[in-house]
C-alpha positions as CSV (number, residue, x, y, z in Angstrom):
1,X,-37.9,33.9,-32.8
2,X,-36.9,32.8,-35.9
3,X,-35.0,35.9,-38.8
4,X,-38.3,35.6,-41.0
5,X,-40.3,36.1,-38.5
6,X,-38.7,39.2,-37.3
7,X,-38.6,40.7,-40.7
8,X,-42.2,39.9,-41.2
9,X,-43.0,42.1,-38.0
10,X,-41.1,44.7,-39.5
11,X,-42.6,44.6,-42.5
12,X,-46.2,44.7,-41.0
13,X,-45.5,47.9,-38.5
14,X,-44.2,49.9,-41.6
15,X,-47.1,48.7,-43.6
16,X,-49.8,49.8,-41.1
17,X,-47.7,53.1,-41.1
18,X,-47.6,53.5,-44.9
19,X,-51.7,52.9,-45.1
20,X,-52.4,55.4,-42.3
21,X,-50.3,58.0,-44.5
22,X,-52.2,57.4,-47.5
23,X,-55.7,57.5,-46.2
24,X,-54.3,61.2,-44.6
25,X,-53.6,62.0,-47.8
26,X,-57.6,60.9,-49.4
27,X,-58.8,62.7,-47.2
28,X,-57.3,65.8,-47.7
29,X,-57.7,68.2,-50.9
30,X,-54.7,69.0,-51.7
31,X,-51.8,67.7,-50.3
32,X,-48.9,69.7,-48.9
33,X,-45.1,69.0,-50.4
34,X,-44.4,68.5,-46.5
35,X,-46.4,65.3,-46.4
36,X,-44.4,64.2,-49.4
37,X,-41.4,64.9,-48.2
38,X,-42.2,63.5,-44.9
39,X,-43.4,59.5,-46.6
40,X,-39.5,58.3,-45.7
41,X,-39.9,59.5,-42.4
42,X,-43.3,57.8,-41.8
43,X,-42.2,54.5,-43.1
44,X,-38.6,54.9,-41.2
45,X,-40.5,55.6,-37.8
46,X,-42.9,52.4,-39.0
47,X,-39.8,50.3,-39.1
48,X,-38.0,51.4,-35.8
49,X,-41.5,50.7,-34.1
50,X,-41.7,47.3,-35.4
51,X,-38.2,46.8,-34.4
52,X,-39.1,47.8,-31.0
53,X,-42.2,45.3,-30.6
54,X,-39.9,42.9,-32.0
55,X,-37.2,43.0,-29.5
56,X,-39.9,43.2,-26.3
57,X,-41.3,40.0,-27.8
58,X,-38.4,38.4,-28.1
59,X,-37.4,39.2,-24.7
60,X,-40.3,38.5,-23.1
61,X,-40.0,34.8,-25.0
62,X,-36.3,34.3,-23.4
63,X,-37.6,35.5,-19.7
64,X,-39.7,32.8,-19.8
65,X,-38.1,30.0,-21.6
66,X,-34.8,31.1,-19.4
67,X,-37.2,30.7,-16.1
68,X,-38.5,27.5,-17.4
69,X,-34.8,26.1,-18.0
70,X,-33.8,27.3,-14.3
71,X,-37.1,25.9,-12.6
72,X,-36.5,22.6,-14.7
73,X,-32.7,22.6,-13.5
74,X,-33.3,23.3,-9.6
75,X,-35.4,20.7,-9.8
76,X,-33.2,18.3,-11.1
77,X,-30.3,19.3,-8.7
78,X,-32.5,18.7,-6.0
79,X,-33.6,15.2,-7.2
80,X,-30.2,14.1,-7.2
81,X,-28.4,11.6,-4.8
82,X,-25.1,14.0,-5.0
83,X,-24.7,17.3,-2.8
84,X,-24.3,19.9,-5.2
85,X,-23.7,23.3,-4.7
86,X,-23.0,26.5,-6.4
87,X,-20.6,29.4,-4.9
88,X,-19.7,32.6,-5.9
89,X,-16.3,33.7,-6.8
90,X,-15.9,34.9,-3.3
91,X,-17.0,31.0,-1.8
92,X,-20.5,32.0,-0.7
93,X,-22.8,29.8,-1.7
94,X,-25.5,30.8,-4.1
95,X,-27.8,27.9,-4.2
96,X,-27.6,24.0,-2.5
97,X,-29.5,21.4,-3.3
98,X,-31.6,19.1,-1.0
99,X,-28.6,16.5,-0.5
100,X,-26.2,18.8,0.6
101,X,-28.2,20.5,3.5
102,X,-28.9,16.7,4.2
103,X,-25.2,15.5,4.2
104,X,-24.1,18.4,6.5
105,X,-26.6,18.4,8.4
106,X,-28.5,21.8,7.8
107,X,-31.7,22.8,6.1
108,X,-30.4,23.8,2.4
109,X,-31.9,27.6,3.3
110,X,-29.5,27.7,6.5
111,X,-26.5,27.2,3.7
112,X,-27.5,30.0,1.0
113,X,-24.7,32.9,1.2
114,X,-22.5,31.4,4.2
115,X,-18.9,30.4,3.3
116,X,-17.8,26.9,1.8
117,X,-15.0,26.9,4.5
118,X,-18.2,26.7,7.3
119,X,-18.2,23.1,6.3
120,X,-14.1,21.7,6.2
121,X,-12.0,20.8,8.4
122,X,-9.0,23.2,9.2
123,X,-6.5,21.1,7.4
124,X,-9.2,20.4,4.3
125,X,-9.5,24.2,4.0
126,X,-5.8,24.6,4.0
127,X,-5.7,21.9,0.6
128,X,-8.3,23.4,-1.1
129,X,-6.7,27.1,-0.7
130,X,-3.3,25.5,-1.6
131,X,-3.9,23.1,-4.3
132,X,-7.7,22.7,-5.9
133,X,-8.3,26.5,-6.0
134,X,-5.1,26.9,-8.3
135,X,-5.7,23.7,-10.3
136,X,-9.5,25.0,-11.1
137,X,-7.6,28.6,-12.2
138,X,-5.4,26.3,-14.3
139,X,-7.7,23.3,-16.0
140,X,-11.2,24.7,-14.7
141,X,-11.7,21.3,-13.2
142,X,-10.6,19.7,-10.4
143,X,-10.7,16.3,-8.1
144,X,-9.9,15.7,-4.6
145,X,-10.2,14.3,-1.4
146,X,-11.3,16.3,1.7
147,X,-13.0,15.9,5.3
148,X,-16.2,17.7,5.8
149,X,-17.6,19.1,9.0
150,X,-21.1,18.4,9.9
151,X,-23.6,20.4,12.1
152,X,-23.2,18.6,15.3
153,X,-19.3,18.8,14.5
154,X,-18.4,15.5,13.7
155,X,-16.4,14.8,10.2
156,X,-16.5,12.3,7.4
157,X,-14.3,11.7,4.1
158,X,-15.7,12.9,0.7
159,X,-14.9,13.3,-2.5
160,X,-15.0,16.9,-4.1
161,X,-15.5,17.8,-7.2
162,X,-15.0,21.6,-8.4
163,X,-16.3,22.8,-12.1
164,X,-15.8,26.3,-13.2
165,X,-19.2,27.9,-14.8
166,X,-18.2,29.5,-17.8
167,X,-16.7,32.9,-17.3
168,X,-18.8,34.0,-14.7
169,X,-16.0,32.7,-12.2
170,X,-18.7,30.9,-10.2
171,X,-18.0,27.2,-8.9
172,X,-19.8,24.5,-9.2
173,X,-19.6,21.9,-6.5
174,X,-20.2,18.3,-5.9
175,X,-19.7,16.5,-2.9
176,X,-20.0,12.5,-2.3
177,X,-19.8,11.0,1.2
178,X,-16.7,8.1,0.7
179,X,-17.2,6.9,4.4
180,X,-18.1,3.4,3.3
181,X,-15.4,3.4,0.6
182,X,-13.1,4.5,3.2
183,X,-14.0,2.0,5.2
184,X,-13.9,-0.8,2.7
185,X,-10.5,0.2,1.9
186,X,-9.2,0.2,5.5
187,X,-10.9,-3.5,6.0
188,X,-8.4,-4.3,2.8
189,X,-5.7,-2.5,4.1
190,X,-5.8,-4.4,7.9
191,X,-6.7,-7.8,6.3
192,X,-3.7,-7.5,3.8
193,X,-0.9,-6.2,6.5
194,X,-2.1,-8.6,9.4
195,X,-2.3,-12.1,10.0
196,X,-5.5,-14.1,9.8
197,X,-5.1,-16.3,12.6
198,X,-3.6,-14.4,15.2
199,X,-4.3,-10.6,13.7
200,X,-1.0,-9.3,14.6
201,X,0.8,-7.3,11.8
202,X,2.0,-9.6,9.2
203,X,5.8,-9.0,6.7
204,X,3.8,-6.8,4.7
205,X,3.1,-4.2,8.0
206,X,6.8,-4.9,9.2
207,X,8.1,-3.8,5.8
208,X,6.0,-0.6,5.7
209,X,6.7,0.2,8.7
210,X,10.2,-0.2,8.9
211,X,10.2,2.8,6.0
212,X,8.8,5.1,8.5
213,X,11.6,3.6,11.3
214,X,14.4,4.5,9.1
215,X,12.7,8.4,7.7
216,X,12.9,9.2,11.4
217,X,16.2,7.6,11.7
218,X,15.2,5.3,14.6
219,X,17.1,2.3,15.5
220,X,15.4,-0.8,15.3
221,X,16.2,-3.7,16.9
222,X,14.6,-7.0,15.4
223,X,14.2,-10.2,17.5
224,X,13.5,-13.4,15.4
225,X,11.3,-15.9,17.6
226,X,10.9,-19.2,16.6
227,X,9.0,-21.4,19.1
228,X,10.5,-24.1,19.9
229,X,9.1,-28.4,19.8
230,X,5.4,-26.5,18.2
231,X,5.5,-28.9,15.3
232,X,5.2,-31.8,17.3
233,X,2.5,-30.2,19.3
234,X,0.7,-29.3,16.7
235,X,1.5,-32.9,14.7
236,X,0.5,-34.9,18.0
237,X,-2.7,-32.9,18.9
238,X,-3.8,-31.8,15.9
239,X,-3.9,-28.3,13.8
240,X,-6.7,-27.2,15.7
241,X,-4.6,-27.2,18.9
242,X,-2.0,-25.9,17.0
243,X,-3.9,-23.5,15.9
244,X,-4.8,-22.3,19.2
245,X,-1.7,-22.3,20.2
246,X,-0.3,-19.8,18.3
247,X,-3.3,-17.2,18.9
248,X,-2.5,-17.5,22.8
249,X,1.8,-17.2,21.8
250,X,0.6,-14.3,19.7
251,X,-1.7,-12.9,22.9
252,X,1.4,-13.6,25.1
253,X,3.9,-11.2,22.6
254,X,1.3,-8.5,22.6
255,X,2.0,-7.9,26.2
256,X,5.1,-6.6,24.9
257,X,3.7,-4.3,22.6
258,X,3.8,-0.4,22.9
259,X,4.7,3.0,21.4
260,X,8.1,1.5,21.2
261,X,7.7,-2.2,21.2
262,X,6.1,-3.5,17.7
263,X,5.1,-7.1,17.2
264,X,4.3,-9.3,14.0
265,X,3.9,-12.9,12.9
266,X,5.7,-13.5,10.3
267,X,3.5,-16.9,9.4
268,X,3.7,-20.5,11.0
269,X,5.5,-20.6,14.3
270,X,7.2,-17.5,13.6
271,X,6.9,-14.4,14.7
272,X,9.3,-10.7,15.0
273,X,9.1,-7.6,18.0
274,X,10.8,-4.6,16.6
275,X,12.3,-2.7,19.4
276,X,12.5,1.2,18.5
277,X,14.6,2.4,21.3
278,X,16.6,1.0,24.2
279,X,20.2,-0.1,24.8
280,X,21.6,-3.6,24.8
281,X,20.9,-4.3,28.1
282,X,17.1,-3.2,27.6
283,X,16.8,-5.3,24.4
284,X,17.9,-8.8,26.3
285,X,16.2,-8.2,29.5
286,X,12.9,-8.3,27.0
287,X,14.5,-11.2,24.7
288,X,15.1,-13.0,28.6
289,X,11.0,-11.8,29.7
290,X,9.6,-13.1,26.2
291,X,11.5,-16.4,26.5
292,X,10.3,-16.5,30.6
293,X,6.3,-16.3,29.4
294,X,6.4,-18.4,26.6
295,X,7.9,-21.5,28.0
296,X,5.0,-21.2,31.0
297,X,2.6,-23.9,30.3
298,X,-0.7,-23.5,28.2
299,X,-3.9,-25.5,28.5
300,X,-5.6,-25.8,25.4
301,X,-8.6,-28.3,25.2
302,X,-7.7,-30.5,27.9
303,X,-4.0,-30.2,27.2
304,X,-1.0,-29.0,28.9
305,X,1.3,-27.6,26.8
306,X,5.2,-26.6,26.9
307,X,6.6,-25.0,23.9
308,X,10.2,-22.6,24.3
309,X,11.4,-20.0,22.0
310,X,14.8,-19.1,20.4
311,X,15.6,-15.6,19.7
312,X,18.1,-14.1,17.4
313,X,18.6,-10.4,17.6
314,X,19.9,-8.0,15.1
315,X,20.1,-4.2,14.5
316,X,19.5,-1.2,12.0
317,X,21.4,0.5,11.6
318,X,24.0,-0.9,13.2
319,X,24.2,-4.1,11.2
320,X,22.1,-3.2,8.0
321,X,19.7,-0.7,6.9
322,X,17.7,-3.3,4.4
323,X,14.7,-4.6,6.1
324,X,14.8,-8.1,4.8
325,X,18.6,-8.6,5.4
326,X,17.8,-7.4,8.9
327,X,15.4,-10.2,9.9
328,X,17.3,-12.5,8.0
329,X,20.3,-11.9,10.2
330,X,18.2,-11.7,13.3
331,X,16.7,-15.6,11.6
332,X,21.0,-17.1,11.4
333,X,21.0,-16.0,15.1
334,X,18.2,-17.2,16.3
335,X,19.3,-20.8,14.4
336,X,22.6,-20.2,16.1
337,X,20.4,-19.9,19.2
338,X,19.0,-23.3,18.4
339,X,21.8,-25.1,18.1
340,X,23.1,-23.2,21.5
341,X,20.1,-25.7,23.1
342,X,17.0,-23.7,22.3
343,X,15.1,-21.3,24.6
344,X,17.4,-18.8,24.5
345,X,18.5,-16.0,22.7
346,X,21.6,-15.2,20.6
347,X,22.8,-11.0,19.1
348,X,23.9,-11.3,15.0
349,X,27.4,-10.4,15.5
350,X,30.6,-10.4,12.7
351,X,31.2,-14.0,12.9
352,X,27.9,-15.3,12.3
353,X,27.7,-12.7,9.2
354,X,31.1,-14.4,8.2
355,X,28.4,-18.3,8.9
356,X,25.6,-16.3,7.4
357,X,27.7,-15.5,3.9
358,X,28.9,-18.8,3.8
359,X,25.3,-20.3,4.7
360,X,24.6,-18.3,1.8
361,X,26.6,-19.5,-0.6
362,X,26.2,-23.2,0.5
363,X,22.7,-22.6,-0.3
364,X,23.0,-21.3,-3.5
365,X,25.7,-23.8,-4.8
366,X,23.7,-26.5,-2.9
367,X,20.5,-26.4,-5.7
368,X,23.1,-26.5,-8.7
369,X,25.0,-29.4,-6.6
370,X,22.3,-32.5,-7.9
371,X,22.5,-31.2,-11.9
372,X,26.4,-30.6,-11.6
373,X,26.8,-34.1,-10.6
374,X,28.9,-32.7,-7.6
375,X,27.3,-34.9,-5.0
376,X,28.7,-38.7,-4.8
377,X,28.3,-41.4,-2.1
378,X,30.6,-43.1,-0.1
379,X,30.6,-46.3,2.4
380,X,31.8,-47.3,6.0
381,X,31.7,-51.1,6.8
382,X,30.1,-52.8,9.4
383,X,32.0,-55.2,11.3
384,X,30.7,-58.2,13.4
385,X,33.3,-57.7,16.3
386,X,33.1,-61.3,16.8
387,X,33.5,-62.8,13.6
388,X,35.8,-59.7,12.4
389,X,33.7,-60.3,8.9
390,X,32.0,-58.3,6.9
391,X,28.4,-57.7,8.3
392,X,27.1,-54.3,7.0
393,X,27.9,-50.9,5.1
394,X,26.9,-47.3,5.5
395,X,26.3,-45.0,2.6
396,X,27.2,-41.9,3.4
397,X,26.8,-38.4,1.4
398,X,29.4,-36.1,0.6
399,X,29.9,-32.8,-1.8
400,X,33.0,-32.0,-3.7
401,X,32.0,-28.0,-5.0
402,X,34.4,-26.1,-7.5
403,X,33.9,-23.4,-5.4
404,X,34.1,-24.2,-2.1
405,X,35.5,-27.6,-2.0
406,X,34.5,-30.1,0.0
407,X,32.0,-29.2,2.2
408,X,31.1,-31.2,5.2
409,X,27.8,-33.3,5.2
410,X,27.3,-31.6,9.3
411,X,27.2,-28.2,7.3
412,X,25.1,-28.7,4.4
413,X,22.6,-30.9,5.4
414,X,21.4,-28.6,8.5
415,X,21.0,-25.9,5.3
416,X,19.4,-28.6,2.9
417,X,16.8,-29.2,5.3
418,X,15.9,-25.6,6.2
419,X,15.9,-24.8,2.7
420,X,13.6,-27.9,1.8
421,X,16.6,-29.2,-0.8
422,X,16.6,-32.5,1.4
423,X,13.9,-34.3,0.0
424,X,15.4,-34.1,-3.0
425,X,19.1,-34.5,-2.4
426,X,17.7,-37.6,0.3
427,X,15.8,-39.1,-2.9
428,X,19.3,-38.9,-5.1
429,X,21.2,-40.9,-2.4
430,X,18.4,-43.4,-2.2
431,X,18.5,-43.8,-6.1
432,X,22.2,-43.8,-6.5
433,X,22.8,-46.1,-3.3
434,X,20.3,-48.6,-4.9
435,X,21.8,-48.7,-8.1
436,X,25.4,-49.2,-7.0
437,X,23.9,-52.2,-5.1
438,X,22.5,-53.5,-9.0
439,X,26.0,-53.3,-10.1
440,X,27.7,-55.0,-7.1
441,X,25.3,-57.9,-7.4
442,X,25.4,-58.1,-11.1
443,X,29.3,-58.7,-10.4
444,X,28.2,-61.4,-8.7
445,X,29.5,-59.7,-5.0
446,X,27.8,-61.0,-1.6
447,X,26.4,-58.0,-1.1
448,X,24.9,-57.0,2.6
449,X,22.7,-55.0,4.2
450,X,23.0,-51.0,3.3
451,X,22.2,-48.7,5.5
452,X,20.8,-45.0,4.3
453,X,20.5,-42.1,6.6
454,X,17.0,-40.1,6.5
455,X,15.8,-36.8,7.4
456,X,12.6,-36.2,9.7
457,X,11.1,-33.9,6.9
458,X,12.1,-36.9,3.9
459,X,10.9,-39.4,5.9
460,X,7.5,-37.6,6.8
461,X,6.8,-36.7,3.0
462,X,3.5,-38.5,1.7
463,X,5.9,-39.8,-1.3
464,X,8.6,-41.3,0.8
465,X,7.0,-45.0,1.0
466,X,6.0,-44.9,-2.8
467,X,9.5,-43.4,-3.8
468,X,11.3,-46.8,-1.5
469,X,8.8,-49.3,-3.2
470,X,9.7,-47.9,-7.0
471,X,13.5,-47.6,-6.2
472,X,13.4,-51.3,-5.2
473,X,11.6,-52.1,-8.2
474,X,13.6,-50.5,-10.9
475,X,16.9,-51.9,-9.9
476,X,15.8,-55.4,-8.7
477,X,17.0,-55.2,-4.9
478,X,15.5,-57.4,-2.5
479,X,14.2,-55.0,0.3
480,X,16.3,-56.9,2.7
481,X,19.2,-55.4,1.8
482,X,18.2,-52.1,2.5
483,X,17.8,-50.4,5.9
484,X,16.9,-46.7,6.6
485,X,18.7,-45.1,9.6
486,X,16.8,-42.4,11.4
487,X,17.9,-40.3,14.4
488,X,15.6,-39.7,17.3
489,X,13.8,-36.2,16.1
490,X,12.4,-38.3,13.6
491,X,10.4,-40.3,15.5
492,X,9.8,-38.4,18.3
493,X,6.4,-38.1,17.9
494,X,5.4,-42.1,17.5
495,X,2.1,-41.7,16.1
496,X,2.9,-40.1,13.1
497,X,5.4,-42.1,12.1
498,X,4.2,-45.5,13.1
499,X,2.3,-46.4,10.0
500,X,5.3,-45.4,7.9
501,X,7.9,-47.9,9.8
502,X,5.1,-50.4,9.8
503,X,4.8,-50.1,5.9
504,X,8.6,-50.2,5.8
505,X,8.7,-53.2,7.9
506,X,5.9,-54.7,5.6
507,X,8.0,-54.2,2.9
508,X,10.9,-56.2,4.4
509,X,13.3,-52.6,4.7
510,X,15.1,-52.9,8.4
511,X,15.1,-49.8,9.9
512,X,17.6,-48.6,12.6
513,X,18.0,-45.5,15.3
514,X,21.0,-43.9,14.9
515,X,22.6,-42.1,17.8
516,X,21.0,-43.7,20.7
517,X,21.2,-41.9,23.8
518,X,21.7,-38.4,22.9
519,X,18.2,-37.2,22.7
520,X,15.2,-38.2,24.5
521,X,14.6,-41.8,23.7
522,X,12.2,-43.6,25.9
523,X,12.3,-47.5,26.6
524,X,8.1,-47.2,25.4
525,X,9.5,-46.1,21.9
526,X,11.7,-49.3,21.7
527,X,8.9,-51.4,22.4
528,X,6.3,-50.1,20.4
529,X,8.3,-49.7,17.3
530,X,9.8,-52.6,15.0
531,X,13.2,-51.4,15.2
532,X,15.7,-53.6,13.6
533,X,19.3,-52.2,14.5
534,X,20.2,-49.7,17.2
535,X,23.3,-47.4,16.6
536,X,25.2,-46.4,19.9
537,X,26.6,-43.1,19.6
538,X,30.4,-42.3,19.2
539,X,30.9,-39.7,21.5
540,X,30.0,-42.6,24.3
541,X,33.2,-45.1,22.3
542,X,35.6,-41.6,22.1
543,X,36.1,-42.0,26.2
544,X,35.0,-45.5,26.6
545,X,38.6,-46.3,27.8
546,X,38.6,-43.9,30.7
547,X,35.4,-42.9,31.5
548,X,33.9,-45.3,33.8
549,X,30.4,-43.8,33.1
550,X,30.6,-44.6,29.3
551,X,31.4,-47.7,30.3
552,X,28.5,-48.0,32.5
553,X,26.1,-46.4,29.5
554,X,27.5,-48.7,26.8
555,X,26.6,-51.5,28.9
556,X,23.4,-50.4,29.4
557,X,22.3,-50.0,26.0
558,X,23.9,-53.3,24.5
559,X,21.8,-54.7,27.5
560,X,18.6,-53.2,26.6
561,X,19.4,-54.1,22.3
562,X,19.4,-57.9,23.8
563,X,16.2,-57.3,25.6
564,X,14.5,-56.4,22.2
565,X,16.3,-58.3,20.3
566,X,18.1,-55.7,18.5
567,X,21.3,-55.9,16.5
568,X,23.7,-53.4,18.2
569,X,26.2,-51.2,16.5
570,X,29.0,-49.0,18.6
571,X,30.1,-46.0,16.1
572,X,33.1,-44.4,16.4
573,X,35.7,-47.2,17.0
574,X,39.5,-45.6,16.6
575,X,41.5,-48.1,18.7
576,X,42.2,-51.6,19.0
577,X,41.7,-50.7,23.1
578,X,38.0,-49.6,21.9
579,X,37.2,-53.0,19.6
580,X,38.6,-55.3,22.7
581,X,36.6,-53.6,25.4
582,X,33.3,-53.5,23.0
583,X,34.1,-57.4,22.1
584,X,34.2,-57.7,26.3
585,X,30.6,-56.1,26.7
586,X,29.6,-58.5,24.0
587,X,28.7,-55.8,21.7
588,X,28.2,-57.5,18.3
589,X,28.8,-54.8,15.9
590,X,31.1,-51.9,15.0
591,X,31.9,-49.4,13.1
592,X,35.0,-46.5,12.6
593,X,37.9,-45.4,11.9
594,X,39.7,-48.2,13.2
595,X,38.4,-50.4,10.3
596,X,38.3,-48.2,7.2
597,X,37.1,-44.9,6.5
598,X,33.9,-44.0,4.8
599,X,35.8,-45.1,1.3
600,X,34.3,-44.9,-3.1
601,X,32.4,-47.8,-3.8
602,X,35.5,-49.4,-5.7
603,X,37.5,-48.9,-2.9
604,X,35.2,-50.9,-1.1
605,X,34.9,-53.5,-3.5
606,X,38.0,-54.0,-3.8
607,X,39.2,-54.3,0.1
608,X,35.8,-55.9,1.8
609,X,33.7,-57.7,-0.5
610,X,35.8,-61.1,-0.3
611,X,33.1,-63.3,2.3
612,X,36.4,-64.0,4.1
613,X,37.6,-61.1,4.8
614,X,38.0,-60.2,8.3
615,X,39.5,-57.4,10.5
């Protein structure tokens, strides 16, 4: 009710009073000095009245507009999709809405005056005693996590939200079921920290764990599995096979898995078990049973199957407390372990940290070496051991480094081609090799055939062919002249390379196999590829004089270059003994020591590119 109205009420009641006075006072004859006197009192009592009426109206208003407001806002709690509650300073509740008896459970008149802790877990009630109820004191608004308690006793995640009403010290409550948001966020969680091929626990869960490892101060022992010969599995057969094959490795490591034994795949072929207790003896009897089940056979669509794995082993704290340095330690052993011969397993020790810091710093230096001009080439003639002229040269690579001097090409290039630098630094040679040719010609030099050595991952690259064909092309060389030398590992798997040596061959480049005899070559892989030249190994010429067996070998594989007409070239020749006995197994080419040194290309221009020079 509105100040003029009031007033007006007033005004009335002590009206009415006033006129009743006076009509007292007509009808009376004379009229008493009490009467007079008492006119204030009259129109005092008039106004007190209307005051009265006033305020019983204006209450009466409120009561009902107030009951209106409450009716209208019960309703709308109830209509809404969020459990809301109110509770009294003492946590009883006062009044619930629809949604909350349905989220817990209950009928909403089963929750009126029973506790808010009726429906939290033990742990929830403990937070919201702790923490919310002093942060609604503080800010008189809070936000939180919880778990609630249903009728039938199970629990769910929710989100509560506490409001303080005003002074009266009562709490409002809202309550949201998060189940699916919880759920959501643990289907991100497991899809981020594992693996989505094999769904073990990917780097990302191995360096979250490894926190918790080292807060309870556990040791950890890291093994570093690499499978061995999976590349040409999954190159001959196809990624689907490959594919396959990793998800039954990975089912074959999760035998190993426990309370104490964790295992993760790291990505490709590659793949970790943390170890969380056990003594050395414990940690390489499962290295030994891990390398035992993986090199049993697998049969995967029709196919029978033999890969092996290298381990390298390392330990926290023992040799670092850093999770990456620890698996990259356990990596240098288990590429120690390789070069031991594969499938089997090798501990990190001092030493190899001593290999691993140089490794390092190879590595580092190694992807400066191309812009610092620190690379250069040199070249080992080829000698027709018959003639004694001229017939060939070999560019070879070396690195001169401010820092650490010259570094061997056996040292570097095992770390160029892990690190992937070897395309490039195999590209460089090409380039540099082709142009020295440009200038040797352009001098008006005989020049012959130069061979180039090539990795198994430069000669696989999809630009390798194009990168030959523009080389040739910019500096003028007749493909003739040039010849690619690859070991066996590049070719082992024939398929896959066959269309590049067959462009190569198009092309008029010769191509040769170097080191014949140390791996696995197979008399089918001389007569199904075009090879031009093969190379016999020097550490078959090192003991040719007294070994009987070289002998025999040599023999053998000058025999089988005459059955496929391919030129034959015996490395390694230090001795005059070595050249004679070669020239008596008619081997028609040679190479070493004995002759010259891999020498600078004015070296070599100077001592061997007369035509008539001979031995």
């Amino acid at each position: 009710m509105s100040i003029s109205k009031r007033i007006k009420w007033r005004i009335l009641i002590s009206t009415i009073v006033l006129l009743l006075f006076l009509i007292s006072l007509l009808n009376s004859e004379a009229v008493p000095l009490w009467q007079l006197v008492a006119l204030p009192i009259y129109m005092f009592f008039g106004w007190l009245i209307g005051l009265q009426v006033d305020k019983y109206l204006h209450s009466k208003r409120e009561h009902d507009s107030t009951k209106s407001v409450l009716n209208d806002y019960t309703y709308a709690l109830d209509s809404s999709f969020d459990a809301i509650g109110i509770m009294s300073e003492e946590g009883y509740h006062e009044f619930v809405n629809e949604e909350l008896g349905r989220l817990y459970g209950y009928q909403k008149e089963d929750l009126i005056s029973t506790h808010w802790e009726r429906l939290f877990t033990v742990e929830s009630i403990k937070h919201i005693h702790e923490n919310l109820f002093a942060e609604i004191k503080k800010n008189g608004y809070v936000r939180s996590e919880a778990t609630g308690v249903k009728s039938d006793s199970s629990t769910f995640p929710l989100e509560i939200t506490m409001s303080l009403l005003n002074e009266t010290q009562k709490i409002l409550v809202i309550i949201r079921d998060i189940t699916k948001k919880k759920l959501y966020e643990e289907m991100r969680k497991y899809k981020a920290e594992h693996n989505d091929l094999t769904h073990l626990p990917n780097r990302r869960k191995l360096n979250n764990d490894f926190e918790t490892f080292a807060d309870k101060s556990l040791e950890t022992s890291v093994l570093f599995i690499d499978l061995d010969r999976f590349k040409i599995a999954n190159d001959t057969l196809g990624r689907e096979v490959g594919d396959q094959l990793l998800i039954e490795v990975a089912e074959r490591l999760n035998f190993f898995s426990n309370k104490t034994t964790k295992v993760y795949h790291l990505g490709g072929d590659e793949f970790v078990v943390v170890i969380l207790k056990g003594d050395r003896e414990f940690i390489q009897n499962i290295a030994v049973d891990i390398g035992e089940y993986i090199k049993e056979p697998f049969y995967i669509k029709g196919n029978e199957i033999f890969v092996t794995a290298s381990i390298g082993i390392s330990c926290s704290p023992k040799h670092t407390e850093d999770m990456n340095e620890l698996i990259k330690m356990a990596d240098t052993a288990m590429y120690y372990a390789k070069l031991d011969g594969k499938n089997t397993y090798k501990w990190f020790n001092t030493t190899l940290k001593k290999q691993l810091e140089r490794r390092t710093q190879i590595e580092n230096e190694l992807r400066k070496a191309i812009r610092n001009e620190e690379l250069y080439v040199v070249y080992q003639p080829k000698f027709n051991l018959h003639t004694s002229q001229l017939a060939g040269i070999e560019a070879l690579i070396r690195w001169d480094n401010p820092t650490l001097g010259l570094v061997p090409p056996m040292e570097f290039i095992p770390i160029a081609e892990d690190t992937g630098l070897i395309n490039e630094i195999g590209n460089w040679i090409i380039n540099d090799v082709l142009s020295q040719m440009r200038k040797w010609q352009d001098k008006g030099h005989s020049v012959v055939k130069v061979s180039v050595n090539v990795s198994q991952r430069q000669f696989r690259d999809f630009h390798f062919i194009p990168f030959i064909e523009s080389c040739l092309s910019s500096y003028n060389i007749e493909s003739k002249y040039l010849e690619i030398e690859v070991t066996e590992s590049v070719i082992e798997n024939i398929e896959l390379v066959m269309s590049k040596i067959n462009e190569l061959k198009a092309m008029g480049v010769g191509i040769s196999i170097d080191d014949f005899g140390t791996g696995f070559s197979s008399l089918s892989m001389l007569k199904n590829l075009p090879f031009d030249t093969l190379k016999i190994d020097q550490s078959f010429i090192r003991d040719l004089i007294d070994n009987s067996k070289d002998i025999s070998l040599v023999k053998t594989i000058i025999s089988i270059g005459k059955t496929f007409n391919l030129t034959v070239v015996a490395e390694g020749i230090e001795t005059e003994e070595h050249l004679h006995l070669l020239d008596e197994l008619d081997c028609p080419m040679g190479q070493g020591y004995f002759f010259s040194k891999p020498i600078r290309p004015e070296q070599l221009e100077t001592e061997f590119f007369n035509v008539s020079q001979k031995i």
